[in-house]
DODORO-885294 format. One record per atom (N, C-alpha, C): x, z, y negated; residue in one letter. Coordinates in steps of 0.1 Angstrom, whole numbers, padded with zeros to 4 digits, always signed. Atoms other than C-alpha are relative to their C-alpha. Layout:
BEGIN
XZYA
...
END
This chain:
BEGIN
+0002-0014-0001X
+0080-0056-0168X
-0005+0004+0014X
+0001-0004-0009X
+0082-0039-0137X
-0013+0009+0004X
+0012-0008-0003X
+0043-0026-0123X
+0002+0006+0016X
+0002-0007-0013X
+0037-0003-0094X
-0012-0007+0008X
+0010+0001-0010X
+0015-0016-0061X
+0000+0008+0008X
+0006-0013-0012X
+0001+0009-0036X
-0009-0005+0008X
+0009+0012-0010X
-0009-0009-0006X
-0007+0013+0013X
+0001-0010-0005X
-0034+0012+0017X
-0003-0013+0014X
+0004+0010-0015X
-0028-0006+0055X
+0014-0006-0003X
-0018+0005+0004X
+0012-0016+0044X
+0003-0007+0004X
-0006+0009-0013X
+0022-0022+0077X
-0009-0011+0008X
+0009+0010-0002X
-0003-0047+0082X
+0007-0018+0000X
-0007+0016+0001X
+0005-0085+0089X
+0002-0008-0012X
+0004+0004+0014X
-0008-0095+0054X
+0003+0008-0010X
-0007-0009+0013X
-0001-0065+0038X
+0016+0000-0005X
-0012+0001-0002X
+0033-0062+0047X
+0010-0013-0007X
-0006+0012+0009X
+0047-0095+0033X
-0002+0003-0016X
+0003+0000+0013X
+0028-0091+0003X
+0005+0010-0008X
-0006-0016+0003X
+0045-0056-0003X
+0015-0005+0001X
-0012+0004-0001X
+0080-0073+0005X
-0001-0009-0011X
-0004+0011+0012X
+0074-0100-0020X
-0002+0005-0013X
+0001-0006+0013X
+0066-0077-0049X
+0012+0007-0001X
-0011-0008-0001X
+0093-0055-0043X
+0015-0009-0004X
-0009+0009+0002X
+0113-0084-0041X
+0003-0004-0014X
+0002+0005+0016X
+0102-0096-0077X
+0002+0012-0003X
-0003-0013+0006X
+0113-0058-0086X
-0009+0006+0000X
+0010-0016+0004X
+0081-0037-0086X
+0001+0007+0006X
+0003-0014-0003X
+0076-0005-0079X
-0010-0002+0014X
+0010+0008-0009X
+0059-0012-0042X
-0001+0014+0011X
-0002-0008-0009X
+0048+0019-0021X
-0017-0003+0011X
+0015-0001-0009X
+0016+0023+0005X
-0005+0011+0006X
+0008-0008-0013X
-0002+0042+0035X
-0001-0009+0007X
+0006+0001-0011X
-0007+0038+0068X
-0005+0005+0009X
+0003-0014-0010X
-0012+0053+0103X
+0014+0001+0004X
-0012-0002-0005X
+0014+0071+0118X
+0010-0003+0008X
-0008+0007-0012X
+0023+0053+0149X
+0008-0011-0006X
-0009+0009+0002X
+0051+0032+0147X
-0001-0013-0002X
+0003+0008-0007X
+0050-0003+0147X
+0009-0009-0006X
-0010+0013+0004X
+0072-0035+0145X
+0001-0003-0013X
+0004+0005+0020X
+0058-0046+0110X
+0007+0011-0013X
-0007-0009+0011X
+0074-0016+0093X
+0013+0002-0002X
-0014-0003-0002X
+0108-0022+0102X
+0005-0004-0015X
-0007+0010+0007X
+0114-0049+0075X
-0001+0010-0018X
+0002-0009+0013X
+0095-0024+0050X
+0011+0011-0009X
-0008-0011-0002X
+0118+0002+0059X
+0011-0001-0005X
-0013+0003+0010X
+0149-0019+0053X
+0003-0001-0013X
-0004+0007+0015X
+0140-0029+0021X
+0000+0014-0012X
+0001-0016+0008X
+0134+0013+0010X
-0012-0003-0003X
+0018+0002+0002X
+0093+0007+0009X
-0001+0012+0004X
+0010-0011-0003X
+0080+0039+0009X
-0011-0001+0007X
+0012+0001-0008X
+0055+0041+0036X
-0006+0018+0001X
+0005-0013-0003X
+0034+0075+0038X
-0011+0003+0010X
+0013+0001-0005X
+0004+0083+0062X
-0008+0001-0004X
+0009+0005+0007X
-0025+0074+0055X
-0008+0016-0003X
+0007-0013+0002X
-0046+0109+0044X
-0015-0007+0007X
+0013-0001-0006X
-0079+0116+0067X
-0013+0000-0009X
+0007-0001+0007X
-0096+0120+0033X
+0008-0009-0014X
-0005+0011+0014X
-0087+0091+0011X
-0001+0009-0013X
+0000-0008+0010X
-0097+0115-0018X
+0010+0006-0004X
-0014+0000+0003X
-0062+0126-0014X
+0012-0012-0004X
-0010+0015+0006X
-0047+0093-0025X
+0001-0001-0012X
+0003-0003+0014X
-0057+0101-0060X
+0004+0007-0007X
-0006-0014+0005X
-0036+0134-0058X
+0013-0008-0006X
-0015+0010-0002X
-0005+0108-0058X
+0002-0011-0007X
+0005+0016+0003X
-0021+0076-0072X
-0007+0002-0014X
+0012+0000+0010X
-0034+0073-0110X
-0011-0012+0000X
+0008+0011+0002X
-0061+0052-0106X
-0008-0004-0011X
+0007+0002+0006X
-0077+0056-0140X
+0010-0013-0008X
-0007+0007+0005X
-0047+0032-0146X
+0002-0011+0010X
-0002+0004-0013X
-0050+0012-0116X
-0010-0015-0001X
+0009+0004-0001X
-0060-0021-0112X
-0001-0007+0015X
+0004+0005-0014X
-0080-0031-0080X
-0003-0012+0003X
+0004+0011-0004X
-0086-0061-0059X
-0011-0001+0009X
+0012+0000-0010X
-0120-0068-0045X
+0000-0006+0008X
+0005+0007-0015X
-0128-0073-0011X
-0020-0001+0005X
+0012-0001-0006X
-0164-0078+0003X
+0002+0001+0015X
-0005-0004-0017X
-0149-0070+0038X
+0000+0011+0002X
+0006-0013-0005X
-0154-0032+0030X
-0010+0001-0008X
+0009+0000+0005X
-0188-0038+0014X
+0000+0014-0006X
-0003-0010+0000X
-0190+0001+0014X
+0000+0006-0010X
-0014-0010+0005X
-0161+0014+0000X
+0005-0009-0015X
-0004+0006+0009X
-0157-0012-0030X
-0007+0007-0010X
+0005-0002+0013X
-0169-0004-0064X
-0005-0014-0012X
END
């Protein structure tokens, strides 16, 4: 069964792969970034990855994104911003 990922940083070195290889196994694979262009998003681009900009107020990612269905992967790299 086919699950949705929502990668926030896409076009990232590590993100980017990891977003082509789900996609690849069939899921539903979309993200955010920033708006500038950059090499890393070409391959995204090929494959129809939805890339969006990243919103100034993450609180708008939520407008788009059900998270009460959502499951996350912890980092301690944004101490912060984790839950």
């Amino acid at each position: 069964m086919a699950k949705t990922y929502y990668f926030i940083g896409i076009k990232g070195t590590g993100m980017g792969p990891l977003a082509q290889i789900l996609h690849d196994q069939g899921h539903v694979v979309l993200g955010s970034d920033i708006e500038t262009y950059t090499y890393t998003q070409a391959p995204l681009e090929a494959a129809g990855i939805e890339i969006s900009v990243l919103p100034e107020d993450f609180g708008e990612v939520g407008t788009v994104f059900d998270f009460d269905k959502a499951q996350n992967l912890y980092t301690d790299h944004l101490v912060d911003t984790n839950y």
